[in-house]
Structures are given as structure tokens and as C-alpha cells.
N, CA, C and O of each residue as an XYZ file, in Angstrom:
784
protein
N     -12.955    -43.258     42.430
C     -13.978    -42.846     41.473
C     -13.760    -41.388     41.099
O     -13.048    -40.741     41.867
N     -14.207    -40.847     40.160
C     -14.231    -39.736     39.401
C     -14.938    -38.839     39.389
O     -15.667    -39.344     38.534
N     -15.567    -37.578     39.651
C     -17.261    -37.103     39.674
C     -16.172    -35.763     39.101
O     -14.958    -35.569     39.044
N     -17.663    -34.886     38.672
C     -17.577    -33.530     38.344
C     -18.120    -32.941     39.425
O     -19.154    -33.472     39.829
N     -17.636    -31.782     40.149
C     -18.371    -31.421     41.010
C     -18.651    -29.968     40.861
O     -17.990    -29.060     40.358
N     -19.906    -30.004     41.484
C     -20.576    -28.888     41.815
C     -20.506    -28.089     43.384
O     -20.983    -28.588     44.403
N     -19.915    -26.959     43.337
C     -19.604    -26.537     44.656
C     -20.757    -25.590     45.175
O     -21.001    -24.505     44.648
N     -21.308    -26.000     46.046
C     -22.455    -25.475     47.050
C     -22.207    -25.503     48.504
O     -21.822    -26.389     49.268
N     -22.666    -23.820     48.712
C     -22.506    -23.700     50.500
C     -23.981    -24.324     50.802
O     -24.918    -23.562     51.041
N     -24.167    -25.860     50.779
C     -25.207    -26.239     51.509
C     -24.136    -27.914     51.982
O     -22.995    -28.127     51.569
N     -24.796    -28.678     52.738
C     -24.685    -30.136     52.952
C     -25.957    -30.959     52.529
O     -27.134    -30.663     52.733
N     -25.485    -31.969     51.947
C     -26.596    -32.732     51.492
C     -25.919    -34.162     52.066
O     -24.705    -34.366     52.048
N     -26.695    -34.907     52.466
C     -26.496    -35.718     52.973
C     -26.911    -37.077     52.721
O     -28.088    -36.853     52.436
N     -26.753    -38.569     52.605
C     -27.748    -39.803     51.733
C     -29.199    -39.424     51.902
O     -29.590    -38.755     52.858
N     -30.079    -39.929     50.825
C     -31.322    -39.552     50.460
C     -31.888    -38.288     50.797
O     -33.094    -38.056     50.879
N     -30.685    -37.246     51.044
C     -31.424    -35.896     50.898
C     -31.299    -35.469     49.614
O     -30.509    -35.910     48.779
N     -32.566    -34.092     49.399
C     -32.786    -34.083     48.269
C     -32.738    -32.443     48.612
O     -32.814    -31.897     49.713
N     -32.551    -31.720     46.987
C     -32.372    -30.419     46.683
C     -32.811    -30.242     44.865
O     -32.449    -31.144     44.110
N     -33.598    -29.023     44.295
C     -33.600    -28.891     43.599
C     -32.387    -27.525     43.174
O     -32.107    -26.600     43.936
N     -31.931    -27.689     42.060
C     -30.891    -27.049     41.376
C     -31.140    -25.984     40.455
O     -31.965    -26.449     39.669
N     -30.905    -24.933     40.157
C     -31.060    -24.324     38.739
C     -29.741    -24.227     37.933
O     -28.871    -23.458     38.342
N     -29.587    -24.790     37.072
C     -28.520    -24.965     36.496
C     -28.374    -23.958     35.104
O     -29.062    -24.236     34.121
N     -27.627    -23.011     35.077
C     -27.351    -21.972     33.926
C     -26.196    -22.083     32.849
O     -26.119    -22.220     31.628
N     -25.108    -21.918     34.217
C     -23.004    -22.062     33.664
C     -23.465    -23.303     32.581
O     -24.123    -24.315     32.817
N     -22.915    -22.869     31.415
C     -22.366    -23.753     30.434
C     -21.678    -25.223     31.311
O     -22.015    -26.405     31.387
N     -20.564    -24.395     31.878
C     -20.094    -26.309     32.780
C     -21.177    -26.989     33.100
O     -21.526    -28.086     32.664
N     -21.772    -26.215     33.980
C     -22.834    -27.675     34.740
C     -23.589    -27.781     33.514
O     -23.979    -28.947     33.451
N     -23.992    -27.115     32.492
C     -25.051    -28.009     31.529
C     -24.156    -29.158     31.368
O     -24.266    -30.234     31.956
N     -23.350    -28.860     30.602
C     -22.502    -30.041     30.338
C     -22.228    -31.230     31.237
O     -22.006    -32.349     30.774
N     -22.250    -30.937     32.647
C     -21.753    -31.777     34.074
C     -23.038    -32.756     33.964
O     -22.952    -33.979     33.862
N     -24.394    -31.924     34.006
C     -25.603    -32.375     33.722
C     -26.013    -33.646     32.667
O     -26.511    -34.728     32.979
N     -25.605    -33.113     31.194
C     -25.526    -33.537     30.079
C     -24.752    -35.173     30.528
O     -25.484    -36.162     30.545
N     -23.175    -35.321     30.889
C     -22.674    -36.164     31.398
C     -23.255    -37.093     32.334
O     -23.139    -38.312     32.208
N     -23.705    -36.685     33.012
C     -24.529    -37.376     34.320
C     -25.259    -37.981     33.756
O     -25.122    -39.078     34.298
N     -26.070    -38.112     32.937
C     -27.316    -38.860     32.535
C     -26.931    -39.717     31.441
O     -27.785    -40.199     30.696
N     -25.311    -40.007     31.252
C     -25.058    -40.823     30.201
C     -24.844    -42.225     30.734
O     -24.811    -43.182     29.961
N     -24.670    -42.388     32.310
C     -24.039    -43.267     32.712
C     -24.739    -42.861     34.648
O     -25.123    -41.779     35.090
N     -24.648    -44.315     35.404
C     -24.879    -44.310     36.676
C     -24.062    -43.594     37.344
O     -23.974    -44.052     38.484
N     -23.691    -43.074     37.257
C     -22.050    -42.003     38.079
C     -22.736    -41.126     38.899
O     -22.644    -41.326     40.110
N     -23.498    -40.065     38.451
C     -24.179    -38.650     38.776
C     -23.014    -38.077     38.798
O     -22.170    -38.323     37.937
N     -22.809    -37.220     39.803
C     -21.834    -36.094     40.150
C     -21.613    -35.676     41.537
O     -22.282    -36.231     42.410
N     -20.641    -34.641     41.903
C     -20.551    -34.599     43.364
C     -20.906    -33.311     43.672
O     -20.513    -32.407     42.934
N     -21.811    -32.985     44.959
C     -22.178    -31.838     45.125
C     -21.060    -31.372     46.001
O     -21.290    -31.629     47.183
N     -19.473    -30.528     45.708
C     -18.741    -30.191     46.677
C     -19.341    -29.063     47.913
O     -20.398    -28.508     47.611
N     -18.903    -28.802     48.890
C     -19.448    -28.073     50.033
C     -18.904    -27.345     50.199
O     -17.775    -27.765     49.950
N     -18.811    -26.080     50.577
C     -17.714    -24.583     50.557
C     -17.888    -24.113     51.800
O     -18.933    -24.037     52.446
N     -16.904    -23.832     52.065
C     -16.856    -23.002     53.304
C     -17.572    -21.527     53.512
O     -17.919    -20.917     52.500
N     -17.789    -20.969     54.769
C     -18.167    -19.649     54.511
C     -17.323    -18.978     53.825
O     -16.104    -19.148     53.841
N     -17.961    -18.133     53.147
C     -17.217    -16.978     52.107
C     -16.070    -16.135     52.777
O     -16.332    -15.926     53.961
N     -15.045    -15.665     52.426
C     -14.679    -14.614     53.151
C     -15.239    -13.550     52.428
O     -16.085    -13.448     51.539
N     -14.076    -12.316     53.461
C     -14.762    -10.636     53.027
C     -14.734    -10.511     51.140
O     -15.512     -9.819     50.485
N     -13.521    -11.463     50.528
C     -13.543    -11.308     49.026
C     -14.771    -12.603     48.991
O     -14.206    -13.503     48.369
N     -15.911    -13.000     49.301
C     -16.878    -14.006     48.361
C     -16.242    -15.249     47.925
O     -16.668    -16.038     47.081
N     -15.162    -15.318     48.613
C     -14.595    -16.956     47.966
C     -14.275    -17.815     49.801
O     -13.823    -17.499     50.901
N     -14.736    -18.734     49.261
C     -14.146    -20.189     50.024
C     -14.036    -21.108     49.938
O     -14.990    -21.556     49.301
N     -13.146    -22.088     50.304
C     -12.241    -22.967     49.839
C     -13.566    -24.437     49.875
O     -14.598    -24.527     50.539
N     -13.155    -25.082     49.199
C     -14.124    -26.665     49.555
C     -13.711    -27.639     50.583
O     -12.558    -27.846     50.962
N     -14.922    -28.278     51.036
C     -14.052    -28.965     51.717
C     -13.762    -30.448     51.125
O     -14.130    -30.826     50.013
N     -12.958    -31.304     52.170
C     -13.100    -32.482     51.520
C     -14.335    -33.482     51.567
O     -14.613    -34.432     50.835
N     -14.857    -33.050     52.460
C     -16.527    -34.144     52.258
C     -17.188    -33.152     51.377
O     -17.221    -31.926     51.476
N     -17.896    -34.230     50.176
C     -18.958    -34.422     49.872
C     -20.306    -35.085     49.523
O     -20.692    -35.979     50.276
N     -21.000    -34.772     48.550
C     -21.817    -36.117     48.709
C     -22.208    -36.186     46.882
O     -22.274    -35.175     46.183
N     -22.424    -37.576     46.383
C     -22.694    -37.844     45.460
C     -23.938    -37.804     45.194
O     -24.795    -38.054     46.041
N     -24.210    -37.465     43.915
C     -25.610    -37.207     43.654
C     -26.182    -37.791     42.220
O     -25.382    -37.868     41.288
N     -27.584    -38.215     42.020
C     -28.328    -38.975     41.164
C     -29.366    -37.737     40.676
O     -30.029    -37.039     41.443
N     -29.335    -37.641     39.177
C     -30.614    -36.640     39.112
C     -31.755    -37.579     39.198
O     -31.744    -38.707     38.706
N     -33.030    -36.897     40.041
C     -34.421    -37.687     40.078
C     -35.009    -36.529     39.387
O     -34.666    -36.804     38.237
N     -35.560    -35.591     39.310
C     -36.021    -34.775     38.101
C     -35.830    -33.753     37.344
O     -35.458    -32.725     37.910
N     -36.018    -33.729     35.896
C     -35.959    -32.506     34.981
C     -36.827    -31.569     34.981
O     -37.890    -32.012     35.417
N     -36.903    -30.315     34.661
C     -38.337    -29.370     34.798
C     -37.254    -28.394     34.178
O     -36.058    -28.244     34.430
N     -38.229    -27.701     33.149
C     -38.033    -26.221     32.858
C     -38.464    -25.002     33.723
O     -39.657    -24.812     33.962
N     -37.632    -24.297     34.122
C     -38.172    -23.050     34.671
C     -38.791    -22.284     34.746
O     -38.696    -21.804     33.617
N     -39.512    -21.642     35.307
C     -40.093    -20.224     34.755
C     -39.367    -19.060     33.781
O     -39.885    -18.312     32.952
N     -37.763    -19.218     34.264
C     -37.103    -18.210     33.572
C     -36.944    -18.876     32.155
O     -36.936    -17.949     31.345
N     -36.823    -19.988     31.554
C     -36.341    -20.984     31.079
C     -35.686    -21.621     30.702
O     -35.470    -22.125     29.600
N     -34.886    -21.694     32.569
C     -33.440    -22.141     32.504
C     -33.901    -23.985     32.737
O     -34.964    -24.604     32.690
N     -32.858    -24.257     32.925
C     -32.809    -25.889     33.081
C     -33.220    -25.897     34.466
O     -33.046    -24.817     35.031
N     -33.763    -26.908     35.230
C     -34.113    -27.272     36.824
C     -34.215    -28.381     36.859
O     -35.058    -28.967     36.181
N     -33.005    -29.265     38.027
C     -33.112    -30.712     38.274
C     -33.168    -30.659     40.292
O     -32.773    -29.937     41.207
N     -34.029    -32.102     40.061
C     -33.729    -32.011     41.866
C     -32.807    -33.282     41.891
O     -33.111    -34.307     41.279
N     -31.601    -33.146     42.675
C     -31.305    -34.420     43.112
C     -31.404    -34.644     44.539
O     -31.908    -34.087     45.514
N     -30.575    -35.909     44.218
C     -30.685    -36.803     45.624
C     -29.468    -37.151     45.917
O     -28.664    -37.463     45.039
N     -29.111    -37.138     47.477
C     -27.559    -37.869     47.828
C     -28.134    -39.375     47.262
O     -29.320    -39.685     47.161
N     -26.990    -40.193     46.934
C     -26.836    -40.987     47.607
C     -25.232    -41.811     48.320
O     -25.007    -43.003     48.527
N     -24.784    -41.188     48.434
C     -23.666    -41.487     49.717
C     -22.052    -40.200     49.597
O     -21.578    -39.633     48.613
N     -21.652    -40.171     51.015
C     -21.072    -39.528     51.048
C     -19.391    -39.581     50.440
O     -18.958    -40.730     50.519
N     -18.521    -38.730     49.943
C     -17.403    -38.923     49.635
C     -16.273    -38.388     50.291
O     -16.455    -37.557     51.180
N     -15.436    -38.649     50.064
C     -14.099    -37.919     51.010
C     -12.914    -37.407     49.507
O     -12.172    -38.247     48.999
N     -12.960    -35.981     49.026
C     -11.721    -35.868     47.587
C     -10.293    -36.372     48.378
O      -9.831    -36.295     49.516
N     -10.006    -36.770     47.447
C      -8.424    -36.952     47.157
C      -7.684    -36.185     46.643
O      -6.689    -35.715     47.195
N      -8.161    -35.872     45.185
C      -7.619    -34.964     44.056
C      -8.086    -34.076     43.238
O      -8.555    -34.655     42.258
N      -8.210    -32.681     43.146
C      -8.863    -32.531     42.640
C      -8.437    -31.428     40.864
O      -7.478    -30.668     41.003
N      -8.691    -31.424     40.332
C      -8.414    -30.909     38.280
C      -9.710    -29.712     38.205
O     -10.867    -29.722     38.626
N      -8.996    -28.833     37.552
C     -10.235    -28.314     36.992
C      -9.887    -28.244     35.538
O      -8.786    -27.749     35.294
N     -10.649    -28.666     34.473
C     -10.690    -28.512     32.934
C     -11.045    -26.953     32.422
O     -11.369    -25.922     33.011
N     -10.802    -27.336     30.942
C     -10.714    -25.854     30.290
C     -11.775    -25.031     30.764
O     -11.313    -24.066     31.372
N     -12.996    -25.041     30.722
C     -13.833    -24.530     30.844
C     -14.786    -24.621     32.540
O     -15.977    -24.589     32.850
N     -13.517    -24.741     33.274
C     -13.973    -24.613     34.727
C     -14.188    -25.482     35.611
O     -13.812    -25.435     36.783
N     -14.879    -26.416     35.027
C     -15.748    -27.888     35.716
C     -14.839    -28.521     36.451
O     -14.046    -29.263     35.870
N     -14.786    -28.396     37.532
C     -14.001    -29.421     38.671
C     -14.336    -30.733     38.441
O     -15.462    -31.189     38.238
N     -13.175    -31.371     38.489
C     -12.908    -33.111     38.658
C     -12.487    -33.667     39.544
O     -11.455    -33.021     39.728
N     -12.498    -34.600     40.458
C     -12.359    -34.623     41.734
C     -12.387    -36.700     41.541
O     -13.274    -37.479     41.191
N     -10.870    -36.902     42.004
C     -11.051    -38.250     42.166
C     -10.969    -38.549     43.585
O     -10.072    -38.140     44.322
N     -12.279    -39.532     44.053
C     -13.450    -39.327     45.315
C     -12.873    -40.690     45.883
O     -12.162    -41.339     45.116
N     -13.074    -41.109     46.960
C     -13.340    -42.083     47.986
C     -14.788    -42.406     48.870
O     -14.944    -42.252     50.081
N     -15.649    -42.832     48.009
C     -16.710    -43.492     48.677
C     -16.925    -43.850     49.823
O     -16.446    -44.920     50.199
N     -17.758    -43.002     50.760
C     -17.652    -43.846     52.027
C     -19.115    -44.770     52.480
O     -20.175    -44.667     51.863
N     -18.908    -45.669     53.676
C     -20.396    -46.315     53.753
C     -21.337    -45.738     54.172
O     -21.151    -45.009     55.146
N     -22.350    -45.820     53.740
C     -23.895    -45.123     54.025
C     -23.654    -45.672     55.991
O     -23.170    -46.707     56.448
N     -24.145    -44.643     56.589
C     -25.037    -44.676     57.608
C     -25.629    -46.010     58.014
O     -25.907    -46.754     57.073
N     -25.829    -46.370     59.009
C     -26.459    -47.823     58.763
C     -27.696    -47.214     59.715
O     -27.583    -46.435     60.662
N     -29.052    -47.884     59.102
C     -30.465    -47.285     59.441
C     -30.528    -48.295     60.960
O     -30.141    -49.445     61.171
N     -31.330    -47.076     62.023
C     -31.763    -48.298     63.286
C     -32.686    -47.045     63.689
O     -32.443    -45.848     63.529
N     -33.738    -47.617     64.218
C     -34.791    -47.205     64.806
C     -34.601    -46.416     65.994
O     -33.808    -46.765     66.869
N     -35.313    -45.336     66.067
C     -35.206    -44.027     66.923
C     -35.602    -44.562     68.406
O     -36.753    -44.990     68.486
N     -34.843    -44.602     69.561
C     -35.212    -44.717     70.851
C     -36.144    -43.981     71.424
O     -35.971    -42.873     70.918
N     -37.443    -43.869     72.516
C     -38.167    -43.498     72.705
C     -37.817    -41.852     73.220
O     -38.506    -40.838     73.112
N     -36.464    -42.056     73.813
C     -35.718    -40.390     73.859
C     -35.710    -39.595     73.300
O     -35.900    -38.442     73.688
N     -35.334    -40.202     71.459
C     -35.051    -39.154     70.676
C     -36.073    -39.370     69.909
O     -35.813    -39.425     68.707
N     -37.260    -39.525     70.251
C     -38.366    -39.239     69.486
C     -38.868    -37.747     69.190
O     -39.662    -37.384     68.323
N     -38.118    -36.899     70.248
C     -38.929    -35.481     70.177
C     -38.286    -35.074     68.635
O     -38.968    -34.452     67.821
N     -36.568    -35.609     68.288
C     -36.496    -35.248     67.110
C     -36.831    -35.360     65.970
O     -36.442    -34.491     65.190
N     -37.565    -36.328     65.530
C     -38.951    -36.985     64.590
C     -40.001    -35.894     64.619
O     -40.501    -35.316     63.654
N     -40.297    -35.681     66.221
C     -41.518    -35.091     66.194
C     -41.234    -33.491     65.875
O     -42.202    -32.908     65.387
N     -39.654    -32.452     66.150
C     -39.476    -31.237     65.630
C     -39.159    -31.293     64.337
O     -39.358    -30.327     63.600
N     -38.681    -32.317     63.952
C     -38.548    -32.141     62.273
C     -40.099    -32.217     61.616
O     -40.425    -31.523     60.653
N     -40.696    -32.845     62.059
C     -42.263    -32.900     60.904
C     -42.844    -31.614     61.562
O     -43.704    -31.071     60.869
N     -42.572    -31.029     62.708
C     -43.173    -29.356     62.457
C     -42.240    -28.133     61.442
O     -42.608    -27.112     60.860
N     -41.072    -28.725     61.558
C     -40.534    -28.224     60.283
C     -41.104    -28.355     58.897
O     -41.475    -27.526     58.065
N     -41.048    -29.751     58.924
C     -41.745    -30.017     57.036
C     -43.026    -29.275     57.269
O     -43.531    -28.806     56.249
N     -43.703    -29.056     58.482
C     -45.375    -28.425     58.445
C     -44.619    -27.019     58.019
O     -44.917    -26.930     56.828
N     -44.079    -26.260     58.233
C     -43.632    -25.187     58.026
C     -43.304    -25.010     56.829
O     -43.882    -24.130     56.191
N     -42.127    -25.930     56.124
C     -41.374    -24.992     55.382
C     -42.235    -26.677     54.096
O     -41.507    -27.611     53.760
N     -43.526    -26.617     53.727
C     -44.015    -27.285     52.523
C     -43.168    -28.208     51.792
O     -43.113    -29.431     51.670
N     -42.155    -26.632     51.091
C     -41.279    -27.259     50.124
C     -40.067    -28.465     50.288
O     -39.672    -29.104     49.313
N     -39.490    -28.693     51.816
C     -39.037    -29.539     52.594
C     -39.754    -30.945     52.465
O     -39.276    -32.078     52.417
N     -40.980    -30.519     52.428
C     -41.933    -31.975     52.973
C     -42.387    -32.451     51.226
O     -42.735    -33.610     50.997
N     -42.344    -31.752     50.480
C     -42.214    -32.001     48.696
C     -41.505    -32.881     48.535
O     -41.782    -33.995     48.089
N     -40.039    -32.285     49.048
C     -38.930    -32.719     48.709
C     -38.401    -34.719     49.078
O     -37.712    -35.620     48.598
N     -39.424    -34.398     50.366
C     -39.178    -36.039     51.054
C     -40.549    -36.472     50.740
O     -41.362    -36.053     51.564
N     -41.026    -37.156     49.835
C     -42.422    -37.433     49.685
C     -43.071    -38.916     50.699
O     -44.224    -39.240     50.983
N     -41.489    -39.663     51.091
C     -41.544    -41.069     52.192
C     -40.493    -40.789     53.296
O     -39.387    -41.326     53.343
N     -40.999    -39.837     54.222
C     -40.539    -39.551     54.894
C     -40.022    -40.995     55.890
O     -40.860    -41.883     56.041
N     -39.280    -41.082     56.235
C     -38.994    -42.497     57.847
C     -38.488    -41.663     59.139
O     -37.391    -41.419     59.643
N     -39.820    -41.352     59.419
C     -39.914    -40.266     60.702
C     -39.388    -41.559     62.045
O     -39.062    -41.142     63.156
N     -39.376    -42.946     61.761
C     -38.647    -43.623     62.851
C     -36.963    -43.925     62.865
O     -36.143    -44.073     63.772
N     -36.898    -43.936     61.567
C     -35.322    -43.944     61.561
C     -34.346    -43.048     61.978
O     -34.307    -41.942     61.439
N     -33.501    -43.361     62.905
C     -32.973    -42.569     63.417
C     -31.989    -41.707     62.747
O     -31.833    -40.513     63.002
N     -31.110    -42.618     61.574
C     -30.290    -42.097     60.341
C     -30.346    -41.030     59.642
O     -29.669    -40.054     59.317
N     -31.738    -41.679     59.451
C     -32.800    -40.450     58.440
C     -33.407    -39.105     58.906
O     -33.367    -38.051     58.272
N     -33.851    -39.266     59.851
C     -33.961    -38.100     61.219
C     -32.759    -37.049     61.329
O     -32.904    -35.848     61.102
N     -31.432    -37.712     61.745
C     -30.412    -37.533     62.214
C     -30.058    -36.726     60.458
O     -30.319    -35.525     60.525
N     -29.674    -37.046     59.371
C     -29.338    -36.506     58.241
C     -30.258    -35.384     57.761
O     -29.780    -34.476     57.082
N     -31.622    -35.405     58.098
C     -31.819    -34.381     57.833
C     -31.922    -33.603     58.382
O     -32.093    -32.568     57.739
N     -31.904    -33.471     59.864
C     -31.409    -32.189     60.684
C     -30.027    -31.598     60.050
O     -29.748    -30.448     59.710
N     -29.339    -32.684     60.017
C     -27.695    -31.666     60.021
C     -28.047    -30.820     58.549
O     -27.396    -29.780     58.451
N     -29.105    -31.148     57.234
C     -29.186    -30.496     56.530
C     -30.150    -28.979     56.337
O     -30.163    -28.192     55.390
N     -30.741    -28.960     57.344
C     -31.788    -27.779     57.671
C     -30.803    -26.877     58.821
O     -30.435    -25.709     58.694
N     -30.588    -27.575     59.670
C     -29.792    -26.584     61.142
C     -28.907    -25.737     60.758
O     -27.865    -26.037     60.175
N     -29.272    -24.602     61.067
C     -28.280    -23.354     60.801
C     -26.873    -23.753     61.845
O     -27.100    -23.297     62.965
N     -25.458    -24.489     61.786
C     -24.752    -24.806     62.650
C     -23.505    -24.507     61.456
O     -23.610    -24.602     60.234
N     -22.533    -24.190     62.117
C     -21.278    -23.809     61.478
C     -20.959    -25.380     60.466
O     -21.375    -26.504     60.748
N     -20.417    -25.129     59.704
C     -20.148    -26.047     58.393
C     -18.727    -26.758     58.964
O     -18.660    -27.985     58.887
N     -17.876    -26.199     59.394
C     -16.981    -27.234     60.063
C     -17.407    -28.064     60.970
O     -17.118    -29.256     60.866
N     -18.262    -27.544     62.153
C     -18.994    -28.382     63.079
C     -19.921    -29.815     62.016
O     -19.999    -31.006     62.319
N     -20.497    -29.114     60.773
C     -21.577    -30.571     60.222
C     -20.385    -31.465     59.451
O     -20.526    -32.675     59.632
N     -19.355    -31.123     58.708
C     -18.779    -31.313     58.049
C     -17.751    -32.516     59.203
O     -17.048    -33.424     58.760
N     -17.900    -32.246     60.435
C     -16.945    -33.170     61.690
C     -18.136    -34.143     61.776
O     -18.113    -35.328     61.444
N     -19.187    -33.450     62.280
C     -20.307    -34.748     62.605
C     -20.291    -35.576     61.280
O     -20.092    -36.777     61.469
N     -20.494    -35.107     59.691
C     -20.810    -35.928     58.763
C     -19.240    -36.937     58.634
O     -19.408    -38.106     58.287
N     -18.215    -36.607     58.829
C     -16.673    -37.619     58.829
C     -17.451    -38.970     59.865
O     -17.072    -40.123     59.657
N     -18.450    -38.719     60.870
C     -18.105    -39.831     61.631
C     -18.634    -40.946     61.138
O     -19.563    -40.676     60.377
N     -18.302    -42.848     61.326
C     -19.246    -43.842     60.949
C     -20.651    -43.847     61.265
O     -21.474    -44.527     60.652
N     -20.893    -43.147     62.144
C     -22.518    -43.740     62.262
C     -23.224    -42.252     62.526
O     -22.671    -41.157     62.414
N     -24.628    -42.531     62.917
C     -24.821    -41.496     63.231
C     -25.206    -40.631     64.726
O     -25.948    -39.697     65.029
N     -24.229    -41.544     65.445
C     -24.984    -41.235     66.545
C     -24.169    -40.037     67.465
O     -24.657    -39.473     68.444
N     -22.515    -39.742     66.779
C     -22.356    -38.502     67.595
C     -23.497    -37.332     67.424
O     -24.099    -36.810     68.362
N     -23.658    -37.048     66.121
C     -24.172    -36.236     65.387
C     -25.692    -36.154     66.401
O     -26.134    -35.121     66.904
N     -26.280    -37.489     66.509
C     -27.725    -37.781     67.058
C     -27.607    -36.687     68.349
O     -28.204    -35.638     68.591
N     -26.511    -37.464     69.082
C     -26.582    -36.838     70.218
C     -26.370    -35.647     70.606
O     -26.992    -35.220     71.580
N     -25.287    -34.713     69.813
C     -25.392    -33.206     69.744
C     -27.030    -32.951     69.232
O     -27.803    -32.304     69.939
N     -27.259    -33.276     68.511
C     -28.440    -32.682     68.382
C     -30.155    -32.810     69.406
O     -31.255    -32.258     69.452
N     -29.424    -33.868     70.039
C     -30.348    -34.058     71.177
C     -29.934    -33.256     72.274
O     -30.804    -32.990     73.103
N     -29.147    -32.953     72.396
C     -28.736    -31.705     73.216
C     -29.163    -30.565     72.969
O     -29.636    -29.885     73.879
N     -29.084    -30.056     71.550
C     -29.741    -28.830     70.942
C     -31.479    -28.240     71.369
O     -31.867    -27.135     71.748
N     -32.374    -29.790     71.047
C     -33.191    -29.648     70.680
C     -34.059    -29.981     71.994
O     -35.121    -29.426     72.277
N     -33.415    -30.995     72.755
C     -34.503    -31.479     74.004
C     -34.434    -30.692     75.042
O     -35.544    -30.649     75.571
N     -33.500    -29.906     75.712
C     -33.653    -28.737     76.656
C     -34.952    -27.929     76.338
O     -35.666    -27.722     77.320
N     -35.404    -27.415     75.093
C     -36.305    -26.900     74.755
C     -37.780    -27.442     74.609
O     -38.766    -26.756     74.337
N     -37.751    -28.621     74.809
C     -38.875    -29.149     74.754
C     -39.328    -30.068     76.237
O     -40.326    -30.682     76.612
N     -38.110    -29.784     76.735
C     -38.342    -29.984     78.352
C     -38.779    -28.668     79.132
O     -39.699    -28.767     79.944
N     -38.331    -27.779     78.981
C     -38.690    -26.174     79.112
C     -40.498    -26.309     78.717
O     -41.320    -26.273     79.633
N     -40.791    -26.415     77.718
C     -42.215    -26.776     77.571
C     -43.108    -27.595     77.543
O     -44.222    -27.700     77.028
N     -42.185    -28.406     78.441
C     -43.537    -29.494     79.628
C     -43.587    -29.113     80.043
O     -44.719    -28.669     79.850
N     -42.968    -28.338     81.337
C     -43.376    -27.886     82.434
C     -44.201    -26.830     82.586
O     -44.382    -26.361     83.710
N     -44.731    -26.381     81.630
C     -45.806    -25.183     82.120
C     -46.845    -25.731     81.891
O     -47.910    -25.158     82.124
């Protein structure tokens, strides 16, 4: 498959969502394209910057669907999308006017299974997150605080963790290496505060 991509130091992951401000002439156009046809586009992922502000992409990314339009305050263009599944580039073109082309390899969604009574504490630190950060909890309006998939994807998209490290967990089939580093992360700390 084919996408235009958009390169962002974030990870987005299936049914995560991000709103965009879109300015560059390319992405209007990338934009413009997207909505002619079911395709969307690919949000590419960048490495940390070096000391010159540039870094390279990697090869995962994730495909994306616009779910809404909005004008800005400034009154630039603003869309939020949504993953929906991850890709692996093959090849990638850039055209006259900048816009990366990238012929993609689709990979399979995650397969959804219900959170074990273990890793429930991670259900329960992510919704003090969405209590925190509002615009998070906007963003997921049907949250599936039991799914473990869903749980599991949107941690790796909030956790401040090195981008090669999410970028290894997101290569794997399922989600349960990923689960389990992060149950490592997160349950020491919430065992620490039972005991007092």
C-alpha cells in the first residue's frame, strides 16, 4: 500500500487518537487527498533529534483516518485522527514539494483479550491519568478500561520511554511483551503503597 506520510516524534498506536494542526502546504494537500478515498495517511515516527534538530524515521508506523475537522483559533486547519493499524515502510519517495510517499506493509491489529486481575492496577493508573490530563480522556470518549490491548496501547502512547524501546515493543504480535514491561514499571509502585 501507498500512504503520504506525516513525520511526528510521537507513537500512535490502533484506535489512538491525536489532534493535528496542519499549516505546510504538503500536508494541506496530504489532507485534501485523504478525504478523497478510504486510504488516510501514515503518521511516520522520528527519532530523537540530534544536536542539528533532525532525525531519521523509523520504519514503524501507524495509519491514520481523519475523525474531525475544526478551524483554529489561529485560523489554521485542525484535524484529530485516529490509528487504525500499524505499518512497517519498505520504500520510501519524497515528491516535488516535500510530501513523503512511503510504500507500507500492513500489519495485524493486536488481538483484544481481557485484562487479568494482576494487571488491573494498569486500567486503574491510566484512568488517573485521563483524570489528570482531561484532554486525553476527550480524546477516548469509549474508553475499554478492561481490554488489555487497549490499556496496553495506550500506555506505550503517554509513557515518557525511549522511542527505540516503544518502537521494539510496538514490532511485537501481540501485546503482551509490551503488557509485561509495563507491569513491571508500574506495579512496584503501587505495591510500595499498600503497605503503609
Amino acid at each position: 500500500m501507498r500512504l503520504a506520510l506525516l513525520p511526528l516524534t510521537l507513537h500512535l498506536l490502533p484506535e489512538g487518537r491525536v489532534p493535528l494542526r496542519i499549516f505546510e502546504p504538503k500536508y494541506v494537500r496530504m489532507v485534501a487527498e485523504a478525504g478523497k478515498d478510504d486510504r488516510g495517511f501514515g503518521i511516520g515516527m522520528l527519532e530523537e533529534p540530534d544536536d542539528g534538530g533532525k532525525g531519521d524515521l523509523y520504519m514503524l508506523g501507524a495509519r491514520v483516518k481523519i475523525v474531525d475537522f475544526y478551524t483554529l483559533d489561529d485560523g489554521l486547519l485542525g484535524i484529530t485522527v485516529e490509528a487504525t493499524e500499524r505499518f512497517r515502510i519498505r520504500r520510501l519517495e519524497q515528491e516535488a514539494d516535500g510530501l513523503l510517499q512511503a510504500e507500507v506493509d500492513l500489519l495485524d491489529n493486536w488481538r483484544s483479550r481481557s485484562l487479568a486481575p494482576v494487571e488491573q492496577v494498569l486500567a486503574d493508573k491510566l484512568q488517573e491519568v485521563f483524570v489528570e490530563y482531561p484532554e486525553l480522556a476527550d480524546l477516548h470518549p469509549d474508553p475499554r478500561w478492561q481490554d488489555a490491548t487497549w490499556v496496553t496501547q495506550r500506555w506505550l502512547e503517554v509513557l515518557p520511554i525511549k522511542n527505540d524501546y516503544t518502537q521494539l515493543l510496538m514490532s511485537e504480535p501481540s501485546c503482551h511483551r509490551a503488557l509485561t514491561f509495563l507491569l513491571s514499571m508500574i506495579t512496584p509502585e503501587s505495591r510500595r503503597g499498600q503497605r503503609h
